[in-house]
C-alpha positions in Angstrom: 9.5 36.2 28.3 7.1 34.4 30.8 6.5 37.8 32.6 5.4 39.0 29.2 3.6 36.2 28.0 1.8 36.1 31.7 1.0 39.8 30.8 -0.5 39.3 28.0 -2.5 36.5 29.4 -3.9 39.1 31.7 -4.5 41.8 29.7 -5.9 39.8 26.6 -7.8 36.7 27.9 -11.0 37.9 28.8 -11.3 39.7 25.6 -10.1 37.4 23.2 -12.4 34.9 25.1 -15.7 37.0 23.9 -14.4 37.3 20.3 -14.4 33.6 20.4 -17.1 33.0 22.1 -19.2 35.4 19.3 -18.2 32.7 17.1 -18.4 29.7 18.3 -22.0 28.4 20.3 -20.0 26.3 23.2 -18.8 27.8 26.0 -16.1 24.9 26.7 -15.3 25.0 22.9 -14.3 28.4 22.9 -12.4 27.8 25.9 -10.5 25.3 24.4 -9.8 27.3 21.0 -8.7 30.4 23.3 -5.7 27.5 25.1 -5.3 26.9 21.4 -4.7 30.8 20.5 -2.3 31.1 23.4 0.0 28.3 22.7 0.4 29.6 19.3 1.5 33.1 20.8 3.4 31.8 23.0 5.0 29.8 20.2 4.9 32.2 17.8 5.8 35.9 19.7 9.3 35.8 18.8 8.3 36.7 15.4 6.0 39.8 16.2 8.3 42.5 14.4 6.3 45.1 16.2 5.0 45.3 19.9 2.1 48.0 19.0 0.5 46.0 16.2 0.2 42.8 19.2 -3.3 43.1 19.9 -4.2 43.0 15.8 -1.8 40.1 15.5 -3.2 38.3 18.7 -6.9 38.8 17.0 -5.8 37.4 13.6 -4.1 34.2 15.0 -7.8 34.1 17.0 -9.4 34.5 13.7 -6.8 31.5 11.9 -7.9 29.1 14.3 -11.4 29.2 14.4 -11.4 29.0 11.1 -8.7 25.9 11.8 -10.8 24.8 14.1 -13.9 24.5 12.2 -12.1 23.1 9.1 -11.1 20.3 11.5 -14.7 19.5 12.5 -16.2 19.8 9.2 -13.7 17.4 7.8 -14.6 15.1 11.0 -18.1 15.3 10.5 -17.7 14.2 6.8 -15.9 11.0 7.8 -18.2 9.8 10.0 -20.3 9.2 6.7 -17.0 7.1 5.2 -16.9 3.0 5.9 -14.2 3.0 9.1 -14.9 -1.1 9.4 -12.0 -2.7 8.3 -13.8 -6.0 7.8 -15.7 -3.6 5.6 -13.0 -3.2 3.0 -11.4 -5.8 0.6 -8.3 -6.9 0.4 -7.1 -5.9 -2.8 -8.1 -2.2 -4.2 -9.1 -3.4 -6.9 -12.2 -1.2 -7.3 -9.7 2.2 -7.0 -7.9 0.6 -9.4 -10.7 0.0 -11.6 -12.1 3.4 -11.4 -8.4 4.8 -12.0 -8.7 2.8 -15.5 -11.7 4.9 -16.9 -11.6 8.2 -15.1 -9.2 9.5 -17.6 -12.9 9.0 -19.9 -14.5 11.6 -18.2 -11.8 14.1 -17.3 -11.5 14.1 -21.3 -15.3 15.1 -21.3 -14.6 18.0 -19.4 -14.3 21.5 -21.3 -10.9 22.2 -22.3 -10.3 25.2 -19.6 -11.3 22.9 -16.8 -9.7 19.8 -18.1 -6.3 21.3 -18.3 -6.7 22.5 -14.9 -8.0 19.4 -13.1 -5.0 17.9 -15.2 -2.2 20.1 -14.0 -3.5 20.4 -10.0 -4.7 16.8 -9.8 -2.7 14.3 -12.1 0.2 16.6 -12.1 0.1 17.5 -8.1 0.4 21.5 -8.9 -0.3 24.1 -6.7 -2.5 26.3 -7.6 -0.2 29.1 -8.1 2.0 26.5 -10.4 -1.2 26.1 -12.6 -2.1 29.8 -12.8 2.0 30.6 -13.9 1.2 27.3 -16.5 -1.5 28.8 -18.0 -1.1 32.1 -17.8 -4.0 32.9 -16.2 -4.7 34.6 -12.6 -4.1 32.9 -9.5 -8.1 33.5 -8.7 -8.7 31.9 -12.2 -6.8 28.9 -12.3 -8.1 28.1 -8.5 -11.8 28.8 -10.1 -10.9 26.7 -12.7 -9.5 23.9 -10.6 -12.8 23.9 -8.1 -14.9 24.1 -11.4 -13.5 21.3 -12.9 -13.3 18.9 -9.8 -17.2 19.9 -9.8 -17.9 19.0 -13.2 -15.9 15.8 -12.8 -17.8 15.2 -9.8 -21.2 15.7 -11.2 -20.3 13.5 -14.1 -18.6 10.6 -12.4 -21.6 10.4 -9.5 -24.3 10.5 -12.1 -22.7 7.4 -13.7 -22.4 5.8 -10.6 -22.5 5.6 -6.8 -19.4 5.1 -5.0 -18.5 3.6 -1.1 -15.2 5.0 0.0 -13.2 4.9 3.2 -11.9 7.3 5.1 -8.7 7.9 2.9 -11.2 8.5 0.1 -10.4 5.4 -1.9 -12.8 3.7 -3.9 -13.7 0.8 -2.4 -16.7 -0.1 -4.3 -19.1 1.6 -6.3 -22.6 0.7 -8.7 -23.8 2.1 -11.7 -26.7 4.1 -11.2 -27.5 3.9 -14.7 -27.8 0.0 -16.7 -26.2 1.2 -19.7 -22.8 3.1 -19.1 -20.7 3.7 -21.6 -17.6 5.2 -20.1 -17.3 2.5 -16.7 
């Protein structure tokens, strides 16, 4: 196993490095996503059914994390914009569960093919797939319908008002943008 592993490691880095490299713009980054590529093979190579499709698997576990990888970041770089400070946040949560009282207000404004998605996926905790079979619908519908709905709600609840959050996404505090609200 090491000799084939070490082979591998050989015969692959330098190429797999350049893939990387094309897509990422840090040299050390890439160098640590290609470590990252060969501990999953190395984890992983028991499971290659067939040796002469290696070089196309090796390539798509490349290709899963970058992808991974930049998931990660983007997710990072979002919470840097989140309060972190725990002096910062109260006590109780009593904003969350303020919010939690009168969101059910504007997830009833939504249309009704969006609303019984956002229902299912978020309130319910179904997979996409489990809200597709629900409704009948494609898998590529329901997951539209889901993203479209969460964007609706969004729209609606941050034109009402502004929220502060921490990193777990929890409402923390929020305003009303506008003086006269009818549904918070």
């Amino acid at each position: 196993m090491n000799d084939e592993i070490n082979h591998i490691w050989k015969e692959h880095h330098d190429q797999l490095l350049d893939f990387i490299r094309k897509r990422t713009k840090d040299p050390i980054e890439a160098e640590d996503i290609l470590q990252e590529v060969f501990l999953k093979i190395l984890d992983k190579i028991d499971s290659l059914k067939d040796s002469e499709k290696l070089k196309s698997w090796m390539y798509q576990i490349a290709r899963n994390t970058i992808i991974d990888h930049f998931r990660l970041q983007k997710k990072e770089d979002k919470q840097i914009h989140y309060v972190t400070s725990e002096e910062d946040e109260p006590e109780d949560n009593s904003s969350m569960k303020e919010a939690e009282s009168w969101i059910g207000l504007y997830i009833d404004g939504l249309p009704e093919n969006y609303k019984e998605a956002v229902v299912l996926s978020e309130l319910n905790g179904l997979s996409i797939g489990e809200v597709a079979e629900k409704l009948n619908i494609s898998y590529t519908n329901a997951r539209a319908r889901v993203h479209r709905g969460r964007q609706a709600l969004k729209k609606s609840l941050t034109d009402c008002c502004t929220f502060h959050v921490d990193v777990y996404g929890n409402i923390i505090d929020y305003h009303r943008n506008a003086p006269v609200c009818k549904k918070c």
